[in-house]
C-alpha positions as CSV (number, residue, x, y, z in Angstrom):
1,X,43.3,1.2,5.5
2,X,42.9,-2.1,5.0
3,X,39.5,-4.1,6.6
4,X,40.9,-7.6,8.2
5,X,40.1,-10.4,5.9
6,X,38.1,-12.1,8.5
7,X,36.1,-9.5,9.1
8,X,35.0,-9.1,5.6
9,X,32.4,-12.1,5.1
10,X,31.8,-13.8,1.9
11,X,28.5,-14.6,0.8
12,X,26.5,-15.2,-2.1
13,X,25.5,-11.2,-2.6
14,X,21.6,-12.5,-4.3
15,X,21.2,-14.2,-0.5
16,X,19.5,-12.1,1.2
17,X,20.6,-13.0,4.9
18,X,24.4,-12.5,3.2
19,X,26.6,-9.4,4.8
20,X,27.8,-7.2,2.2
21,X,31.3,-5.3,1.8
22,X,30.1,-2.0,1.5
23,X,32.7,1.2,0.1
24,X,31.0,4.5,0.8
25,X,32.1,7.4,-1.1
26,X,31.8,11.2,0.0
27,X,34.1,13.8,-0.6
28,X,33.3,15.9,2.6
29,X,31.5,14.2,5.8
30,X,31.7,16.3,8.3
31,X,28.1,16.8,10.0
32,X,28.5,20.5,10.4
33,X,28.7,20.7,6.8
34,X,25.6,19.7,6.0
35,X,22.8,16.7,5.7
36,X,25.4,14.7,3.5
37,X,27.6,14.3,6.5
38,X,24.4,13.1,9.0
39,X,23.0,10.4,6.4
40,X,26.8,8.9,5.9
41,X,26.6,8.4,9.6
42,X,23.6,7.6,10.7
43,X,23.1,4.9,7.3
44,X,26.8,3.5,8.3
45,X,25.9,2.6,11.7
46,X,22.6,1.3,10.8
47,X,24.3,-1.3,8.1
48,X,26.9,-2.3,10.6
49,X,24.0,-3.2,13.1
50,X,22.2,-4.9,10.5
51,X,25.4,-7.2,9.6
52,X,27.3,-5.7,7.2
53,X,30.8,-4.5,6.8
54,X,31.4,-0.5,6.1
55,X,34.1,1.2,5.2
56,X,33.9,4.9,4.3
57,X,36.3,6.3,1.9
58,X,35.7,10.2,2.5
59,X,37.7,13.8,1.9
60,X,38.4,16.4,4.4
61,X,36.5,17.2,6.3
62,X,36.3,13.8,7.9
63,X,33.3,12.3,9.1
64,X,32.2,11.3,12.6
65,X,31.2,7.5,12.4
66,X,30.2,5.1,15.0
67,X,31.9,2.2,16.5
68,X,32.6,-0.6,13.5
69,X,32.7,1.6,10.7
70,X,35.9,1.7,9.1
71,X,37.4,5.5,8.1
72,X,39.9,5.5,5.3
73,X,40.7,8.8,4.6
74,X,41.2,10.0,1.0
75,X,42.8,13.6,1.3
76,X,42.2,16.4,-0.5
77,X,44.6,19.7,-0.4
78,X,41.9,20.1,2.1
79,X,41.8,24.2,0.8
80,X,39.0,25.0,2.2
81,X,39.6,24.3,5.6
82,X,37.2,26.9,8.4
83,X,40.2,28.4,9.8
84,X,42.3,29.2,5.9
85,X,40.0,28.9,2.9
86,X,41.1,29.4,0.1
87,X,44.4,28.8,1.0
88,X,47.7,28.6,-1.4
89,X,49.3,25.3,-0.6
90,X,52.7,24.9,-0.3
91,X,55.1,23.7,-2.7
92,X,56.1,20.3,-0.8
93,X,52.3,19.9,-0.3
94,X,51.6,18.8,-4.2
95,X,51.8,14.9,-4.7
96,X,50.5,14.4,-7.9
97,X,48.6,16.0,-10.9
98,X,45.2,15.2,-9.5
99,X,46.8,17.9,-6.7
100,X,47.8,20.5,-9.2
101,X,44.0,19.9,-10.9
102,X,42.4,20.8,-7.6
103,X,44.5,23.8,-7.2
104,X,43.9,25.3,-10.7
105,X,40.5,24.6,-10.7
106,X,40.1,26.6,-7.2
107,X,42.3,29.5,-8.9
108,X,39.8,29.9,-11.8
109,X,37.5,30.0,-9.2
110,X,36.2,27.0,-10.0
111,X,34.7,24.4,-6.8
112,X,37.2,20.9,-7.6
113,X,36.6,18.8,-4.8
114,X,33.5,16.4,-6.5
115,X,35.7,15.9,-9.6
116,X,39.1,15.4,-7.6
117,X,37.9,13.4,-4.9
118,X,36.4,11.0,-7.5
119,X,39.3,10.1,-8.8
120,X,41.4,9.7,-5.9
121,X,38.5,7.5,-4.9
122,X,39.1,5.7,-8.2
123,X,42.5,5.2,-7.8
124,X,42.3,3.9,-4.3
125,X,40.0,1.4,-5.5
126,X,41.8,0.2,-8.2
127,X,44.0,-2.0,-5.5
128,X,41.2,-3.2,-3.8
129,X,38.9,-4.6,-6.5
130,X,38.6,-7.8,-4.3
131,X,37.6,-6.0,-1.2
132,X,34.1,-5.0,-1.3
133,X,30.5,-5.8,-3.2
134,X,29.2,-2.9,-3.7
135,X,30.2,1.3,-3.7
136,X,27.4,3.7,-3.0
137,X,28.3,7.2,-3.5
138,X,27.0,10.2,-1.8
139,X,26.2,13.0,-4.3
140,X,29.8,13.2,-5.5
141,X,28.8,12.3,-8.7
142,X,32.6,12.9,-10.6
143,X,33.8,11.4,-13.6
144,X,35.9,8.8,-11.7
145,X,32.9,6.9,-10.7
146,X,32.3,6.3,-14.4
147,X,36.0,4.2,-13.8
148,X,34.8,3.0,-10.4
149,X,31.7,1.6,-12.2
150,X,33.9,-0.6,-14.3
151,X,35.4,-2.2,-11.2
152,X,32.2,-2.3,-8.7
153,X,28.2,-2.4,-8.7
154,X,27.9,1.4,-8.2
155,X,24.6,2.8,-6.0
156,X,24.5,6.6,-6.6
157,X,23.1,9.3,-3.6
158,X,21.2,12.3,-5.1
159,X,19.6,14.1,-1.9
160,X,18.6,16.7,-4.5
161,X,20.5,18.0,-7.5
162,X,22.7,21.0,-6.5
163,X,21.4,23.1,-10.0
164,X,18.5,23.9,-7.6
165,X,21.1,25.9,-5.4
166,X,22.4,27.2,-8.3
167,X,19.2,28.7,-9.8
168,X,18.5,30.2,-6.4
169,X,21.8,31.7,-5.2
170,X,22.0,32.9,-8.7
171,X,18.9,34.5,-8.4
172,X,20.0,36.0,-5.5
173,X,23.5,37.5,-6.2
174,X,24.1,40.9,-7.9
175,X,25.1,40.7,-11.5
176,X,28.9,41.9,-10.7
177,X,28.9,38.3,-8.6
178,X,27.1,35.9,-11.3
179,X,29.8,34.9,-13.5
180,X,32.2,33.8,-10.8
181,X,29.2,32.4,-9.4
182,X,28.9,30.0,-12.2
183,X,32.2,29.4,-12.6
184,X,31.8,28.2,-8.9
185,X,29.0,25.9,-9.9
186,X,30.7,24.4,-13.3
187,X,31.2,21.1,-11.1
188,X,26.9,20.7,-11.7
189,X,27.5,20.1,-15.6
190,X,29.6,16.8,-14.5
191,X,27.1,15.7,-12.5
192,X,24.7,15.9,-14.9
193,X,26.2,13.9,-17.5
194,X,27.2,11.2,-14.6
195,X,24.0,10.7,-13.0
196,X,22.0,9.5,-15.8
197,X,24.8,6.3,-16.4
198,X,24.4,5.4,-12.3
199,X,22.0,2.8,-11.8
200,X,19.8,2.8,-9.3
201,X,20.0,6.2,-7.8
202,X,18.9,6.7,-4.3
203,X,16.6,9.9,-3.3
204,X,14.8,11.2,-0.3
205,X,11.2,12.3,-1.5
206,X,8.7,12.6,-4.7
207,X,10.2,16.7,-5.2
208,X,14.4,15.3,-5.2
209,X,12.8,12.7,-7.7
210,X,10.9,14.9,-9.8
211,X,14.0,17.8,-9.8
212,X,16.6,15.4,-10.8
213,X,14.7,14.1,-13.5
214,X,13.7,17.3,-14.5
215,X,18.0,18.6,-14.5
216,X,20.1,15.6,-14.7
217,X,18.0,13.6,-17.3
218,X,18.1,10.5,-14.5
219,X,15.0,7.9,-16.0
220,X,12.4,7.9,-13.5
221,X,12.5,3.8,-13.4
222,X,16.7,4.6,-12.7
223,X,15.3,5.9,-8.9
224,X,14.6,4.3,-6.0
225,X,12.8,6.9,-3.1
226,X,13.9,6.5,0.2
227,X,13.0,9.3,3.2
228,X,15.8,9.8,5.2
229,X,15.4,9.3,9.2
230,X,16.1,10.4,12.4
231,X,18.6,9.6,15.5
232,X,15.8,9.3,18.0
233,X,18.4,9.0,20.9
234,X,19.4,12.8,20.9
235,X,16.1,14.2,18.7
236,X,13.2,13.5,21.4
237,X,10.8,15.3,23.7
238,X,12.6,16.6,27.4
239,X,9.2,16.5,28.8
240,X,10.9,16.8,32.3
241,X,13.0,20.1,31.3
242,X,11.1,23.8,30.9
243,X,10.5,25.5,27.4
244,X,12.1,28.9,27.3
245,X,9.5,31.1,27.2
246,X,9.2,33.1,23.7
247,X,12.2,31.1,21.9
248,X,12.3,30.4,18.0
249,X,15.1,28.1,16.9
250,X,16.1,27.1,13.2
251,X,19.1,25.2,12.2
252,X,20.1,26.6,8.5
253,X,23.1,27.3,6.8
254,X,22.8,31.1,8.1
255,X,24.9,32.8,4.6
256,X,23.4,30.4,2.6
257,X,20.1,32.5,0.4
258,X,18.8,29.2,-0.2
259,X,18.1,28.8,3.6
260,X,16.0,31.6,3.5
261,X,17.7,32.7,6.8
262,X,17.1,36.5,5.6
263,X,13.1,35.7,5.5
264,X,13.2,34.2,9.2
265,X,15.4,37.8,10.8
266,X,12.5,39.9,9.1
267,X,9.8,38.1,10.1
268,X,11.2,38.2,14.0
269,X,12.0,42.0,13.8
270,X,8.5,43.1,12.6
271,X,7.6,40.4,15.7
272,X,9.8,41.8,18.4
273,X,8.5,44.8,18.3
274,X,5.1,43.6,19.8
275,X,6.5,40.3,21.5
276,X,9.0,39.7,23.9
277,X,10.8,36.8,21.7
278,X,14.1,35.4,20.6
279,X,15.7,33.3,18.1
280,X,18.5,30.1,18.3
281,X,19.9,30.1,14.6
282,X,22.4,26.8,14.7
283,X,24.9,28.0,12.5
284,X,28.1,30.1,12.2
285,X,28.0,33.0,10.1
286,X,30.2,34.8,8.2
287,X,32.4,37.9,10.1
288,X,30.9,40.5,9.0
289,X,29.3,38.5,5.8
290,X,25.5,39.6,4.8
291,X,24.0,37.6,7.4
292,X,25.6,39.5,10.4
293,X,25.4,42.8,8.5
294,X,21.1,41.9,8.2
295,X,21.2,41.2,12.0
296,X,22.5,44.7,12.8
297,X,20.5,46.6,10.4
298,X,17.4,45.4,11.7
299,X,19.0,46.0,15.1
300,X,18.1,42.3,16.4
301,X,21.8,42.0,18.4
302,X,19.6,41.4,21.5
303,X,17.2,39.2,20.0
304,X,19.6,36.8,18.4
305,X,22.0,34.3,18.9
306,X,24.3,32.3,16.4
307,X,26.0,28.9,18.4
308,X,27.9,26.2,16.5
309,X,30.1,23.1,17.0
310,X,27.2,21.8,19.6
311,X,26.6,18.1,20.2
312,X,23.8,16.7,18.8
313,X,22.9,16.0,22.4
314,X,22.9,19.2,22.9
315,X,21.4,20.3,19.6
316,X,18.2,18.1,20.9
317,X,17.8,19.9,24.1
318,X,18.4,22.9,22.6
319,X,15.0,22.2,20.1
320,X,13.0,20.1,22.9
321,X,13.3,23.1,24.9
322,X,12.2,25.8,22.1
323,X,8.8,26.7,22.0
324,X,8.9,27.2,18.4
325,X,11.2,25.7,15.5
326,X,11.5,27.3,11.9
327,X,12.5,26.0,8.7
328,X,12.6,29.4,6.6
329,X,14.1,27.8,3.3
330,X,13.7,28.6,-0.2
331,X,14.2,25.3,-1.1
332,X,14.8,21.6,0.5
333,X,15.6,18.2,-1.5
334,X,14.4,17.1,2.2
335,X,14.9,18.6,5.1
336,X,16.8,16.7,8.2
337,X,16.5,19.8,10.4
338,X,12.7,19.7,10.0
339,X,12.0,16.0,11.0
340,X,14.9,16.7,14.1
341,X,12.2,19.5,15.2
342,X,9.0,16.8,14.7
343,X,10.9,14.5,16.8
344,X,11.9,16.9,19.9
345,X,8.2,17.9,19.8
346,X,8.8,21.2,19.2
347,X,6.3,22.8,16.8
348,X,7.6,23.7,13.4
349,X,6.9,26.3,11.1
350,X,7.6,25.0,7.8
351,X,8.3,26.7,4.0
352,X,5.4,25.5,1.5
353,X,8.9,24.7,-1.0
354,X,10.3,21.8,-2.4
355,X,10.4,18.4,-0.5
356,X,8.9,20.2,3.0
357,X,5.5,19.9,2.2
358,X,5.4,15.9,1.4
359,X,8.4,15.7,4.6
360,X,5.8,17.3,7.2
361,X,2.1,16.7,6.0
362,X,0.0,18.4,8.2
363,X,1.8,17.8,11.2
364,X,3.0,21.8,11.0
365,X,1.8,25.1,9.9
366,X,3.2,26.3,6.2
367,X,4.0,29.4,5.1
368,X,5.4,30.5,1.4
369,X,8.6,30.6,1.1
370,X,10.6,34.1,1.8
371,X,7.9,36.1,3.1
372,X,8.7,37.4,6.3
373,X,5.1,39.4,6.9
374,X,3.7,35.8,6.5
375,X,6.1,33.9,9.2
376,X,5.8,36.8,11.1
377,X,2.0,36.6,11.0
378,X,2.4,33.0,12.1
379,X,4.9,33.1,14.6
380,X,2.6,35.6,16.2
381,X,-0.2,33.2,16.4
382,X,2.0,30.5,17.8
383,X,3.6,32.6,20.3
384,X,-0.2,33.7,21.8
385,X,-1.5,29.6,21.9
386,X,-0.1,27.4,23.7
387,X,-2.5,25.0,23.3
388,X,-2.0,25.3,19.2
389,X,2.1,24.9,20.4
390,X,1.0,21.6,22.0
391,X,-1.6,20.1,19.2
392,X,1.5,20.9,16.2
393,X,4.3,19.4,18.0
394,X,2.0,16.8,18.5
395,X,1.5,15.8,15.6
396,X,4.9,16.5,14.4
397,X,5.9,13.9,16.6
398,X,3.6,11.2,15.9
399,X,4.3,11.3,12.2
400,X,7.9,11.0,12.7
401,X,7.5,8.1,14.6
402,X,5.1,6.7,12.2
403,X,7.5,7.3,9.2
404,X,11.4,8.3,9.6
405,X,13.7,5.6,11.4
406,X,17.4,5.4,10.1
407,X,16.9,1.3,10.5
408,X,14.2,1.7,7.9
409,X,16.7,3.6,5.8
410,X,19.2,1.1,5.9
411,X,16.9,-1.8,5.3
412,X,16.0,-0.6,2.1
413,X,19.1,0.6,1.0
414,X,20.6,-2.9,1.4
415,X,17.6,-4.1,-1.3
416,X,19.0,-1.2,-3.8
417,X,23.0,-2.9,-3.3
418,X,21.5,-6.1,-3.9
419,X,19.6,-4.9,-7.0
420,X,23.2,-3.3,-8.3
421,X,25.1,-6.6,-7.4
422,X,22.8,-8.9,-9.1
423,X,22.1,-6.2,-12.1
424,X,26.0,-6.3,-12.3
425,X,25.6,-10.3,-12.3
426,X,23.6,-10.5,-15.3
427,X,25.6,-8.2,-17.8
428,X,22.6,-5.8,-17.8
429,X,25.6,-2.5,-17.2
């Protein structure tokens, strides 16, 4: 799709007042899928309100972006679509041999999209060298940006490097499952070798920083931190609409160990037992995967509800009107969900892991991470004070206010192009 030459703006890119042409990568958008889709819409409307032209150049599934931001769709074999995944595509299907790649790789059990959707974003480029200033990628990381890098100032996106998740779910699965499981995660060598050749690299928070460092060899001097933010029109307090009494909500990828969804149904059985309470998980499980098989074990089928495809208007009521929010995980690069819960004024329970710590303060109560007698010890507490309820969310609130706005985000992210452009300038990559 091709942006109309007047609406693409010419300036000098070291001016500072200049618009920039802007390509932003990401191989699957879609905001149910995770906090890569949220950021590549929230930080796409922000730069067009700041002046800038964006175009996003994304895989299936496709993102859901704001008025004046340009969608050119890049499409994949798309074979991991909800309703057929894994699918065998057909034989008319196949266009070329980045097609047949994809395929083979999936076959081997293998995870292809980062690698394949970089270089069809490479080869869509390639005709449109004089069409933008700058390419910032979110956390594909493939070996086609190494090509795309020849052509463009390139701005990589780590939210946090996806070895964590594969230590953890590792960790996690039985040994029958753990070579298919690396197999699954072979993509993470590739981004390993690509990260350390982007320059800069844009995280969220000191514990992202430190990780990718620590995994992907990325120079500490190569990073730039900047704390992601939050859409304050749906993510607010409903002062005006009741709290359901004895409601717990979490949003968390509900099969995903990581999550530490497993910790949070433990800690609310040994809870329901002595309290009338209920839980909100904002997620779609797996038929009859281990998440629904935990729920009936612990015979929490009255106790529990599992809702998906909700607007985030809806998502925001559904928090502002929770007495309690929970994020359970094992891990976080970041954590969206938990500064959505600070903003509704809702009080959160928070995981003493990864990024949460620096992302909440002490503007909620921590816990370590997969205990359930712990959370249940807390949610307990919670539950019996409402005056405790009301001093957390409090707090929560004021320090997202003080520190998370997406116009923040884009602000500085527009300093990180400019740095790439006028690196780029100089010969110094």
């Amino acid at each position: 799709m091709e942006v109309p030459k007047d609406a693409r703006p010419h300036g000098p890119a070291g001016d500072p007042d200049s618009p920039l042409r802007v390509a932003l990568l990401s191989y699957r958008s879609k905001p149910t899928c995770g906090g890569q889709g949220v950021y590549l819409r929230h930080l796409s409307r922000e730069l067009v309100a700041l002046g800038h032209n964006v175009e996003v150049l994304s895989g299936q599934p496709y993102p859901e972006l704001d008025e004046g931001v340009v969608l050119t769709k890049v499409p994949s074999l798309d074979l991991y679509r909800d309703e057929d995944p894994f699918r065998t595509p057909g034989l008319k299907e196949y266009r070329d041999w980045i097609d047949m790649l994809e395929v083979a790789t999936m076959w081997t059990a293998g995870f292809p999209e980062p690698l394949t959707f970089s270089l069809r974003a490479l080869r869509e480029l390639k005709s449109r060298q004089g069409d933008f200033d700058v390419v910032q990628d979110n956390q594909t990381l493939g070996y086609g940006l190494l090509g795309i890098q020849k052509l463009f100032p390139v701005v990589g996106t780590i939210h946090h490097p996806i070895s964590v998740d594969r230590r953890i779910e590792l960790r996690a699965a039985p040994p029958r499952k753990q070579l298919s499981m690396r197999r699954w995660y072979g993509f993470v060598r590739m981004q390993s070798i690509v990260a350390p050749r982007l320059n800069p690299i844009l995280t969220v928070s000191e514990s992202s920083l430190a990780d990718i460092h620590r995994d992907f060899n990325v120079p500490q001097r190569n990073m730039r931190l900047i704390p992601l933010g939050v859409d304050t029109r749906f993510f607010h307090p409903r002062p005006h609409l009741p709290r359901r009494k004895g409601s717990i909500v979490a949003v968390a990828s509900a099969d995903s160990p990581m999550k530490g969804v497993a910790t949070l149904l433990r800690a609310v059985a040994k809870l329901a037992t002595e309290r009338d309470v209920n839980l909100t998980v904002v997620s779609r499980p797996t038929p009859g995967g281990p998440t629904e098989k935990l729920v009936q074990e612990l015979a929490l089928g009255d106790r529990v509800r599992f809702v998906h495809g909700i607007s985030d208007d809806e998502l925001g009521e559904l928090i502002a009107t929770s007495e309690i929010s929970v994020v359970p995980s094992l891990y976080e690069g970041f954590s969206l969900p938990a500064v959505e819960h600070m903003a509704c004024g809702t009080p959160l329970v928070a995981s003493r892991t990864g990024a949460l710590p620096e992302v909440v303060g002490d503007a909620a109560v921590q816990v370590a991470p997969g205990d359930p007698e712990e959370l249940a010890g807390v949610l307990r507490r919670l539950h019996d004070a409402p005056q405790e309820r009301e001093r957390v969310g409090k707090a929560g609130y004021d320090r997202v206010m003080e520190r998370f706005t997406w116009n923040v985000v884009a602000r500085r992210t527009v300093e990180a192009y400019r740095e790439a452009i006028q690196a780029r300038a100089k010969g110094e990559r």
